[in-house]
C-alpha positions in Angstrom: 88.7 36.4 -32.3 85.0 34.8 -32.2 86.4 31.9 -33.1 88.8 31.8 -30.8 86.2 32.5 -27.9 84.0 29.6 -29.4 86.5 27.6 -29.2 87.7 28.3 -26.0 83.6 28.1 -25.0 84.0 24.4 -26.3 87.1 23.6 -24.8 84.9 24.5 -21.1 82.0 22.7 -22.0 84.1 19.0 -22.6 86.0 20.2 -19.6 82.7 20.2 -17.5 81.2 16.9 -19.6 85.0 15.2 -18.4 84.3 15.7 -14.5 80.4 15.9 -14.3 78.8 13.4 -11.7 76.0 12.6 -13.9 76.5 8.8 -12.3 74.5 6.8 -10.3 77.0 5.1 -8.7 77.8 5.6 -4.8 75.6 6.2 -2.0 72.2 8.4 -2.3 70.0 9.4 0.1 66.1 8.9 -0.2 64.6 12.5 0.1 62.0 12.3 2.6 63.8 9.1 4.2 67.1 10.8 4.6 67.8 9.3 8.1 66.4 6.2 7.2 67.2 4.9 3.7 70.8 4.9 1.9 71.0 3.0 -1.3 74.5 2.2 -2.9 74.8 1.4 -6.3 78.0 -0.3 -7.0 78.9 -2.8 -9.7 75.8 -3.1 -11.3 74.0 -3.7 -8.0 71.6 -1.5 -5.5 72.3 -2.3 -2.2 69.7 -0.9 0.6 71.0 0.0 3.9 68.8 1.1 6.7 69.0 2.8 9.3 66.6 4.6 12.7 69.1 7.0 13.4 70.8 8.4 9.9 74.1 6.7 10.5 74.5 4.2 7.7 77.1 1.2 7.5 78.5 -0.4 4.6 77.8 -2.7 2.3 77.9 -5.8 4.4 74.9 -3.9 6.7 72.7 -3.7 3.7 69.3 -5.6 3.9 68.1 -8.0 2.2 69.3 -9.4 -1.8 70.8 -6.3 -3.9 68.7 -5.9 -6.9 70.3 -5.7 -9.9 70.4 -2.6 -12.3 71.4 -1.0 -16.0 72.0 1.8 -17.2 71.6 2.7 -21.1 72.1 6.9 -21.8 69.3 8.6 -19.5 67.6 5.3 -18.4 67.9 3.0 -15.5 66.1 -0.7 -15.0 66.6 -1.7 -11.6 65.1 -5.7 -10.5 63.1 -5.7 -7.8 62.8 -9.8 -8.3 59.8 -12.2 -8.6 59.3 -10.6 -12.2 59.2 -6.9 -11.1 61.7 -4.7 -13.4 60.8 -1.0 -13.4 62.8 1.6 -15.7 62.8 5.5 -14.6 64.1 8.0 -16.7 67.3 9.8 -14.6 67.3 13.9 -14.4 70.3 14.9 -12.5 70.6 18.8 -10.8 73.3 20.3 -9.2 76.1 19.2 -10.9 75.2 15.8 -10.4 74.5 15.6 -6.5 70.9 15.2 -7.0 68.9 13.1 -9.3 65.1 11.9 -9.6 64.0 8.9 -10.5 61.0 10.0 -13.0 58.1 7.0 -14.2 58.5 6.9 -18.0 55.1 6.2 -18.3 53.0 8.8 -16.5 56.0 11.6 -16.3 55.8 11.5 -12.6 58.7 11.8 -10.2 58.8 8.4 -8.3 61.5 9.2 -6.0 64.3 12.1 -6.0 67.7 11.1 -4.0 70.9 13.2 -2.8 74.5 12.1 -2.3 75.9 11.4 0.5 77.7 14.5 2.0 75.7 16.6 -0.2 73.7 19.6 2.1 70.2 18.9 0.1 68.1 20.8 2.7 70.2 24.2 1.5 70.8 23.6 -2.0 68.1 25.1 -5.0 67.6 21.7 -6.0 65.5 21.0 -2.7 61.9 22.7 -3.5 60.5 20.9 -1.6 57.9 23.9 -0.5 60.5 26.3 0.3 60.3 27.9 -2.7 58.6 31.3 -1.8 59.4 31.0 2.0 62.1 33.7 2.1 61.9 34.3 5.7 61.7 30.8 6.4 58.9 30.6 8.5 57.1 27.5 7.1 54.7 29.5 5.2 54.5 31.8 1.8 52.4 35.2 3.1 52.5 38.8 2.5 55.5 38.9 4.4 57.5 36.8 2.0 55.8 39.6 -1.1 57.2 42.4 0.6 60.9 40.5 0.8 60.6 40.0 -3.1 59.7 42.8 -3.8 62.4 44.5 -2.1 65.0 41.9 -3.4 63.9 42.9 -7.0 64.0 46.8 -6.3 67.8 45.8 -5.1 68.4 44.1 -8.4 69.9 41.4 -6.4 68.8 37.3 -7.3 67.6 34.9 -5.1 67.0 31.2 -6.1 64.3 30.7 -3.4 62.1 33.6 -4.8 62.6 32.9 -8.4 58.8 31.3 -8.3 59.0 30.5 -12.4 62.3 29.2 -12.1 63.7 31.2 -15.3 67.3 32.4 -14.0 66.0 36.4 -13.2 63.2 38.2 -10.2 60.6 39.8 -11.8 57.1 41.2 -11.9 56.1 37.3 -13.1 57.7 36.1 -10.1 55.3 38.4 -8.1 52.2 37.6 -9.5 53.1 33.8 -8.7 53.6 34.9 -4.9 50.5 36.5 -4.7 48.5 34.3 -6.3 50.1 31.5 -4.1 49.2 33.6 -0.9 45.3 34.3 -2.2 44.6 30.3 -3.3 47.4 28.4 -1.8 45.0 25.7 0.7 46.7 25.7 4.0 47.3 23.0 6.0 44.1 21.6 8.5 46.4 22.0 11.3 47.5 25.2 10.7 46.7 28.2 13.5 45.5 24.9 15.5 46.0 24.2 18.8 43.7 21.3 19.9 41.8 18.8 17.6 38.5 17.6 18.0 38.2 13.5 17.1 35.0 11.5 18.0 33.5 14.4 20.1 36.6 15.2 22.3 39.5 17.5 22.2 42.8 16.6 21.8 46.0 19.5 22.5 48.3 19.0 20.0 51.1 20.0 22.2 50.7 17.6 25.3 48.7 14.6 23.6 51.0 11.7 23.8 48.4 8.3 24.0 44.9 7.6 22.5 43.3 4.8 23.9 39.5 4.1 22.4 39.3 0.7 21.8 35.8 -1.0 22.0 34.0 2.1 22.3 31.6 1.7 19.6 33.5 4.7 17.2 31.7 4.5 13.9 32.7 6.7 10.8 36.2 7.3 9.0 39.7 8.2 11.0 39.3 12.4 10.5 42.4 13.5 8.9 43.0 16.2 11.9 44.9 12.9 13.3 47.6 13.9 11.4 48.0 16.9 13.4 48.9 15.6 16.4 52.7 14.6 16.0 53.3 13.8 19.2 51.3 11.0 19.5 53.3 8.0 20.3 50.5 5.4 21.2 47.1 5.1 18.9 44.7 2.1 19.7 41.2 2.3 18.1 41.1 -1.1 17.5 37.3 -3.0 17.9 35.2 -0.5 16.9 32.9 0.0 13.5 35.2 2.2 12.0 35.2 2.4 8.3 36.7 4.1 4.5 40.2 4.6 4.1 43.2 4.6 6.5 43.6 8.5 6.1 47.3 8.9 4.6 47.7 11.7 7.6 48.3 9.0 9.4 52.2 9.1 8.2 52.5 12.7 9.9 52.4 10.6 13.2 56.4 10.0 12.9 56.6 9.4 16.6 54.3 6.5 16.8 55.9 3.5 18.5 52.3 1.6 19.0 49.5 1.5 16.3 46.4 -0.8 16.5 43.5 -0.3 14.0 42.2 -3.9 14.4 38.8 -5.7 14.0 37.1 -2.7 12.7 35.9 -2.1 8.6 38.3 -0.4 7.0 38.8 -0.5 3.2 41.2 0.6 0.8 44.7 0.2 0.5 47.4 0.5 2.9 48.3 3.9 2.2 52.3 4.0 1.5 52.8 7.2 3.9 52.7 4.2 6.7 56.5 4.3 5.8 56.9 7.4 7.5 56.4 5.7 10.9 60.0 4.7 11.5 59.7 4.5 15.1 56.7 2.0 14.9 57.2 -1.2 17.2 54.2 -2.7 16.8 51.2 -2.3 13.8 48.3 -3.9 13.8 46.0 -3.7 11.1 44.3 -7.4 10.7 40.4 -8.8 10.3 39.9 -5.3 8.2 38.5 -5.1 4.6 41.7 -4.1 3.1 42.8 -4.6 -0.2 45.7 -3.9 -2.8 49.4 -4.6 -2.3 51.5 -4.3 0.7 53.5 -1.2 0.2 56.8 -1.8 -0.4 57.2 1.0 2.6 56.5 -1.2 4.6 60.4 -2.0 4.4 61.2 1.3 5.9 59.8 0.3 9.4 63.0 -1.3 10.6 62.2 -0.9 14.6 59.0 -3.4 14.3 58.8 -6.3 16.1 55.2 -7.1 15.9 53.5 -7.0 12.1 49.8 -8.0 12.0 48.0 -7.4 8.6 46.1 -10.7 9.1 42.2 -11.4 8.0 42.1 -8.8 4.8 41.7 -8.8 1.1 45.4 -8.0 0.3 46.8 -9.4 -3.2 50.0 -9.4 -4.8 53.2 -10.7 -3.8 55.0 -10.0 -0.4 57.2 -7.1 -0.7 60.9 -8.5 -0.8 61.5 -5.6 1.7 59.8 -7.3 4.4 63.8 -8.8 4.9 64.6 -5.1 6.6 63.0 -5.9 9.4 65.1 -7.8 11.5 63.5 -6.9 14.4 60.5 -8.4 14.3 59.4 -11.6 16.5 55.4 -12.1 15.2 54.7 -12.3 11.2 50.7 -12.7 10.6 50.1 -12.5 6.6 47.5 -15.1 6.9 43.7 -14.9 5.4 44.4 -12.9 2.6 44.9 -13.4 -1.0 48.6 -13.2 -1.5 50.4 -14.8 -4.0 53.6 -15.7 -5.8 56.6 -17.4 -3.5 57.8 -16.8 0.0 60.3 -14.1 -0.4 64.0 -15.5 0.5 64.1 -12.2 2.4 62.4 -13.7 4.8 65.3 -15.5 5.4 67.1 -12.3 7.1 64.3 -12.8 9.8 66.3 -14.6 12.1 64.3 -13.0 15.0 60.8 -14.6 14.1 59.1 -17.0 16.8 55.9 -16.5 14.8 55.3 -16.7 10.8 51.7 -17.3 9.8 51.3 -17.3 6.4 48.5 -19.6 5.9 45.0 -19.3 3.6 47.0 -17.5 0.8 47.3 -18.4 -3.0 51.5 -19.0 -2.2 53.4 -20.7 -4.9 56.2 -22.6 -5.2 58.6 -24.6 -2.6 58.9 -24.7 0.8 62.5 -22.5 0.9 65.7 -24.4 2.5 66.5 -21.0 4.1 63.3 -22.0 6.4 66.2 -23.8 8.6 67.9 -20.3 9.5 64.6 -19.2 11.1 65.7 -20.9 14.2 63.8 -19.1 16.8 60.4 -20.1 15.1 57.7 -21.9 17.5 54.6 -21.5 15.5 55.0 -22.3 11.6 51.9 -22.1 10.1 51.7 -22.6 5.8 48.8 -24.4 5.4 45.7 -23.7 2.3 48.4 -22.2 0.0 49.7 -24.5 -3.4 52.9 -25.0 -2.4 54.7 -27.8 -4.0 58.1 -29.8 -3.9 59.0 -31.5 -0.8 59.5 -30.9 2.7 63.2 -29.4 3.1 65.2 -31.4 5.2 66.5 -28.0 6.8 63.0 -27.9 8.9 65.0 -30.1 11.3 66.8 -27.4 12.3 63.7 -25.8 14.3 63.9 -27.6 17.4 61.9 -24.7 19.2 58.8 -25.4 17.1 55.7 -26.5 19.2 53.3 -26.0 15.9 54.2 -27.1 12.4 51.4 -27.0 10.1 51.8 -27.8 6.6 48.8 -29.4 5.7 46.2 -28.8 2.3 49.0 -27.8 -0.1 50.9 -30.1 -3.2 53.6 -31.6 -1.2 55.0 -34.4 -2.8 58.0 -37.2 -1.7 58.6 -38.5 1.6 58.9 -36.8 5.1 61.6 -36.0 6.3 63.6 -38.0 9.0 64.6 -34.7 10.3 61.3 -33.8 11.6 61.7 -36.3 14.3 64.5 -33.4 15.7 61.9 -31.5 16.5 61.7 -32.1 19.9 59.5 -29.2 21.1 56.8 -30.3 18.6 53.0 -31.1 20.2 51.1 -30.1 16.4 52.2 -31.8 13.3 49.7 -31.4 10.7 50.5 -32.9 7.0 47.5 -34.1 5.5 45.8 -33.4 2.4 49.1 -33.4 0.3 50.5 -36.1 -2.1 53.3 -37.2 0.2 54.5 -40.8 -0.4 56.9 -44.0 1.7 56.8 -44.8 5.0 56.7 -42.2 8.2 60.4 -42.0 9.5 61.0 -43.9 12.2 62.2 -40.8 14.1 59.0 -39.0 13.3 56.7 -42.3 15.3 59.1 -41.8 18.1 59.0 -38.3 18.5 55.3 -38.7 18.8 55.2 -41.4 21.4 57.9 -39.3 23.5 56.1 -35.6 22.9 53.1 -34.7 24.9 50.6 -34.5 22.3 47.3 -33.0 22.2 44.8 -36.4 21.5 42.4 -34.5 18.2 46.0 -34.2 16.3 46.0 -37.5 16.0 48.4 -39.3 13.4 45.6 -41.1 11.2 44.4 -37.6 10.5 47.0 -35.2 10.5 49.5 -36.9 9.0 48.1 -40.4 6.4 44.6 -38.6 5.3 45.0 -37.4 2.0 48.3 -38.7 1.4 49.9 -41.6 0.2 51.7 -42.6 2.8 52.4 -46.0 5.1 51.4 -46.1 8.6 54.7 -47.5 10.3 53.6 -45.9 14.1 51.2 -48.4 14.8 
């Protein structure tokens, strides 16, 4: 008979094993970015598709390149491209409909994500500080003790008040809850109603705008900003304000307009930023910032204005700049990026501005360039980028700057520039460019009204190799 039973237990068990989920492939939600971020994994490939309103197309809507990925038993490596491969150790829950994405390294959960269909808000995978809160108020208090306690006396079970997470209520369970309650830190905001910043008070309820530009504000951004949500408008931009931008700031998820400009902060761009999905325009340049640009960055899919110009910011440029589609002014310039120019920036089709000039940039000048047809300013000068000139640049007849100057270019210029009708800049020099100057090129110049200091001895044959045919 036991053996029967085992046997029968067995025969479950494979059953189960047979029609688990424990797959990543299909479409996952980003837990904390549900309304914003769906990836699909489908033959071997991520594909990120965005969204400012939590309805998600297909496949053919995702942004940007879809990164490649494996998986061997437990273990996925996902390519991020430009030499980025991270691997994160998979723990699925609920039969499969949740899984987090865990850092091998440091045994920290890097991300958690949730099917799509799948109610994560209700389900005992989602502790996501609920657990304790049994009368779902938003906080654990003595309220939520006297619940448990009468939930235990009931011998009934309740996933949200199983505190130690062993399958049963108990005294244990009570002791957690009460310590919780005595040493638990609350919230800043919490029992607020107003917030004092820089010697006035701001109602959290009603305070929509802050406007204190050039007003001399010296000191660190308190983190009280982060309590009032219903800010859509924040300009402190020129003053002496310094430290860190305070990660609060990703509480402001009704922000359309941010300017921190021309002021002394340090630190890194703190990631939360991502938060701010509603964000049209962010300005953040002639700072002291350093580190990376977060890859959250990609999450802001509404911006059309991205200024992060004048810093100290290294590393490559996030290949999920791409997702924003939206935006019409690019400023990367005086900073210390390096590696190539994403092809994301391809999907950019919207630009009028890209400034990417006084970097460490690598590589070629992209082909793509020619799909960036709305450009007027094009601005890659004092990087290292090598190659030659892609013919494609022809294709940017609304440029009125093109400034390639003090990089490695090498080979002739391109006949094609002489399409560029619109063009009244054309700096070149200080490169190892070689022949004659197209034909096309000396006539666009006689025909365009061009400013006289950009003159063609200068801009154009200094440092080069090339033959003066204008004259």
């Amino acid at each position: 008979m036991m053996r029967m039973l085992i046997t029968v237990l067995i025969s479950i068990n494979l059953f189960c094993l047979a029609f688990a989920q424990d797959t990543i492939e299909g479409r996952w939600h980003l837990v904390g970015y549900e309304d914003n971020v769906m990836y699909q994994f489908e033959d071997n490939y991520r594909y990120s598709i965005y969204s400012t309103d939590g309805t998600f197309g297909d496949i053919e809507d995702a942004g940007g390149s879809p990164n490649p990925y494996a998986v061997e038993e437990d273990i996925i490596t996902i390519d991020l491209f430009f030499g980025t491969i991270v691997n994160y150790q998979m723990n699925f829950m609920c039969d499969g409909q949740v899984v987090e994405f865990k850092n091998i390294d440091y045994g920290t959960i890097h991300s958690t994500h949730f099917r799509e269909g799948y109610d994560y808000q209700e389900s005992p995978c989602n502790d996501n500080s609920t657990l304790g809160d049994l009368n779902g108020d938003g906080m654990i208090d003595i309220l939520d003790i006297i619940l448990l306690v009468n939930i235990i006396l009931a011998d009934e079970y309740n996933s949200i008040a199983d505190l130690n997470e062993d399958g049963e209520l108990n005294i244990l369970d009570v002791v957690i809850m009460v310590n919780l309650v005595l040493y638990d830190e609350p919230s800043i905001c919490d029992g607020l109603t107003e917030v004092e910043l820089w010697g006035e008070w701001y109602d959290i309820e009603s305070t929509t705008e802050i406007d204190l530009w050039g007003q001399g504000l010296t000191g660190s951004i308190p983190p009280e900003i982060g309590c009032l949500t219903n800010l859509t408008d924040l300009r402190l931009y020129d003053n002496q304000l310094s430290g860190s931008i305070p990660p609060e700031i990703g509480s402001l998820t009704n922000l359309t307009f941010l300017k921190l400009s021309n002021n002394q902060f340090t630190g890194e761009i703190p990631p939360e930023i991502g938060n701010l999905t509603n964000l049209t325009n962010l300005y953040l340049a002639n700072n002291q910032l350093s580190g990376e640009i977060p890859s959250e960055i990609g999450y802001l899919t509404s911006l059309i204005i991205l200024y992060l110009h004048a810093n100290q910011l290294t590393g490559e440029i996030p290949p999920e700049i791409g997702n924003l589609t939206n935006l019409i002014s690019l400023f990367f310039n005086i900073n210390q990026l390096t590696g190539e120019i994403p092809p994301e920036i391809g999907n950019l089709t919207n630009l009028t501005y890209l400034y990417l000039y006084n970097n460490q940039l690598t590589g070629e000048i992209p082909s793509w360039i020619g799909n960036l047809t709305n450009l007027t300013y094009l601005s890659l000068y004092y990087n290292q980028l090598s190659g030659s000139i892609p013919p494609e640049i022809g294709n940017l007849t609304n440029l009125t700057l093109l400034n390639l100057d003090n990089n490695q270019l090498i080979g002739e210029i391109p006949s094609e520039i002489g399409y560029l009708s619109s063009l009244t800049i054309l700096s070149l020099h200080t490169n190892q460019l070689t022949g004659e100057i197209p034909s096309e090129v000396c006539d666009m110049i006689d025909s365009n009204n061009w400013v006289p200091w950009w003159n063609i001895q200068e801009n154009i044959l200094e440092g080069n190799n090339l033959i003066n045919t204008c004259d």
